[in-house]
C-alpha positions as CSV (number, residue, x, y, z in Angstrom):
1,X,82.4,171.2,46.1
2,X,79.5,170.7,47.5
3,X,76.5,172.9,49.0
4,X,77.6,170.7,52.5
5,X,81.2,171.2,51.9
6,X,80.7,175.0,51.6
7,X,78.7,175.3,54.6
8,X,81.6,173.3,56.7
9,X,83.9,175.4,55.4
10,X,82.2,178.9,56.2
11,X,82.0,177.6,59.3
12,X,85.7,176.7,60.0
13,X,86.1,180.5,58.6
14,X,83.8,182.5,61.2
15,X,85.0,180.0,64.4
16,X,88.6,181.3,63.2
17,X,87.4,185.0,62.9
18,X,85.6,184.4,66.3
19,X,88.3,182.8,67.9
20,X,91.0,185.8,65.9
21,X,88.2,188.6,67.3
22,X,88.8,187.4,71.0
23,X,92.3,187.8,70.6
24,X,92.5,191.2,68.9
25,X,90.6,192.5,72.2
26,X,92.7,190.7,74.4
27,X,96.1,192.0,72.7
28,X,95.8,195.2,74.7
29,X,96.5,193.3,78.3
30,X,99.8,191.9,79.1
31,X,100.8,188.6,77.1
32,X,100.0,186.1,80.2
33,X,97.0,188.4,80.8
34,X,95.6,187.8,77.0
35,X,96.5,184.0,76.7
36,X,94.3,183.4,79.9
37,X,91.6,185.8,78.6
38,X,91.1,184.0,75.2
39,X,91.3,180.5,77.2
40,X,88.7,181.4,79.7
41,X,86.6,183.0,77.2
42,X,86.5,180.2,74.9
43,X,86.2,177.4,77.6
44,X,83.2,179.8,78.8
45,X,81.5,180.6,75.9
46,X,82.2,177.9,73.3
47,X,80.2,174.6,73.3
48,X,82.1,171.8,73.2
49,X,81.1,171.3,69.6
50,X,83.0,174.8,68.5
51,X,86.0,173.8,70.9
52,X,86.7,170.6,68.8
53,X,86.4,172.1,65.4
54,X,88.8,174.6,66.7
55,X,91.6,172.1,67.9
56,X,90.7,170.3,64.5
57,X,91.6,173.0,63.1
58,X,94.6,174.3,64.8
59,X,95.8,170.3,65.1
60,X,95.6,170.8,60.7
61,X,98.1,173.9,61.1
62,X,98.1,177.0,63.1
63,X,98.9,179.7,59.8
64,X,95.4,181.5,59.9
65,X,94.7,181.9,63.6
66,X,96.1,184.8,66.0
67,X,99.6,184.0,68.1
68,X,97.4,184.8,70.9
69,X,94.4,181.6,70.2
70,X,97.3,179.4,69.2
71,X,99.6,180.5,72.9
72,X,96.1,179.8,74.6
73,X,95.2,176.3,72.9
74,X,97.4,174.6,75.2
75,X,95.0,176.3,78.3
76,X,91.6,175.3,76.3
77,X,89.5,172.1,77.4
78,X,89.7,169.8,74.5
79,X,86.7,168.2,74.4
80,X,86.1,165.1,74.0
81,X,85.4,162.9,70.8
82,X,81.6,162.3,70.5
83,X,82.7,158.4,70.1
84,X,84.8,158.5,73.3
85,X,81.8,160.6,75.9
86,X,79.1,158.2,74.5
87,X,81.0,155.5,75.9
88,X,82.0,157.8,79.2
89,X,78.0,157.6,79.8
90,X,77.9,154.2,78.6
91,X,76.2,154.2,75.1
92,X,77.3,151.8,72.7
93,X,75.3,152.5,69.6
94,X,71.6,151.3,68.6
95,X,70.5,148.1,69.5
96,X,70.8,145.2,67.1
97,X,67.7,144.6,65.3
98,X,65.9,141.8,67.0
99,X,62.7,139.9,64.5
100,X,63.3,143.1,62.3
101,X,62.4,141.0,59.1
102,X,59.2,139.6,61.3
């Protein structure tokens, strides 16, 4: 494995902790109370980069995450691919190389 595929992966681990850690506080409310808590305080507090490893990672399976982030997934934004909001702001990759070999 490599130093790069370490770091992704200790990564994936603490946004699961993070996202397991807002759940455990949110267990003491009512369930409906809880699933909206752990939605609104990923939606405000998560960049859109942490949201989509998160569904990444719940889309892979759901086993290591708290009933409470998987019940609230379906109230998370999903953001969108990086592919899909360059095109929303109308970026279609670098330009071609005009007279590069000039």
């Amino acid at each position: 494995m490599s130093h790069d595929e370490e770091h992704i992966m200790s990564t994936k681990e603490k946004l699961v902790r993070m996202a397991n850690q807002i759940a455990d506080f949110f267990h003491s409310k009512p369930r409906e109370e809880g699933i909206a808590g752990v939605a609104e305080h990923i939606n405000k507090f998560w960049e859109p980069r942490m949201r989509r490893q998160l569904f990444e990672m719940l889309d892979g399976g759901t086993e290591n995450f708290n009933e409470l982030v998987v019940a609230a997934s379906a109230r998370i934004k999903r953001p969108k691919a990086p592919e899909q909001a360059d095109k929303n702001i109308g970026y279609t990759g670098p330009a071609p190389a005009e007279n590069a070999a000039r």
